[in-house]
C-alpha positions as CSV (number, residue, x, y, z in Angstrom):
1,X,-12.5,-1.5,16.3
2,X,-13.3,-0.8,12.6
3,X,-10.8,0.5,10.1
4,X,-11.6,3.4,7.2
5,X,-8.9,1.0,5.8
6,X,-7.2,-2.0,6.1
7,X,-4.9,-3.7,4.1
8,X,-3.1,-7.0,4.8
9,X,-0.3,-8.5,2.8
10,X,-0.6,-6.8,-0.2
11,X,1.6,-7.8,-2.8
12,X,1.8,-6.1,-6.5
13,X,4.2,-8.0,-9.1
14,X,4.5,-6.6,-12.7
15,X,5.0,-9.7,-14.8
16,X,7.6,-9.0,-18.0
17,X,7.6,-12.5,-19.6
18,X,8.8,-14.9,-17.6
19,X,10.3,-12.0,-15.2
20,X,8.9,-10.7,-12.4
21,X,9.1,-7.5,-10.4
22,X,7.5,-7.3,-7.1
23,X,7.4,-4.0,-6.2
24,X,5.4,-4.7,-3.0
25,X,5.8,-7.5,-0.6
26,X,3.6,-7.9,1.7
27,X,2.3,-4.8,2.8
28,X,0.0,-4.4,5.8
29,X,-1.4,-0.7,6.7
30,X,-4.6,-0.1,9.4
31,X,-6.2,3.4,9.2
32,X,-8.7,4.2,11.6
33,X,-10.1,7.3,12.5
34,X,-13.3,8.2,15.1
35,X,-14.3,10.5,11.9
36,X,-13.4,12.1,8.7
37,X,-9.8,13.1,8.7
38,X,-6.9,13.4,6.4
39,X,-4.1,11.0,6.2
40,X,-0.4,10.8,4.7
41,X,1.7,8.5,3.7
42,X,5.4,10.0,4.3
43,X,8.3,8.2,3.0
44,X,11.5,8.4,1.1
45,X,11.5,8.8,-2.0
46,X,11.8,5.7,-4.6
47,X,9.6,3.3,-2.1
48,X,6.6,3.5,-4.4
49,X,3.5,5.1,-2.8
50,X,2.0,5.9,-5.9
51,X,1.9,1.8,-6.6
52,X,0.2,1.3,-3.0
53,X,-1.9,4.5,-3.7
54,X,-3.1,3.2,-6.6
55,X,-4.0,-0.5,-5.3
């Protein structure tokens, strides 16, 4: 089966000296879709889906 996307564990650190902040850890997300269709990422609020939305 193909995918319109795939992701597979995605990780996105912000490095602040010798800190880091990993913000995502990991993440793995399959869309597929037979054709054009919208999708949504739902979630609480705080659990940064601009961060993935931006990847």
């Amino acid at each position: 089966m193909s995918f319109l996307l795939e992701l597979q564990s995605v990780i996105r650190r912000y490095q602040s000296g010798e800190e880091g902040l990993d913000l995502l850890k990991h993440i793995s997300l399959k869309i597929h879709s037979m054709k054009l269709e919208l999708v949504a990422i739902i979630v609480t609020s705080g659990l940064d889906k601009s961060t993935l939305i931006n990847i």
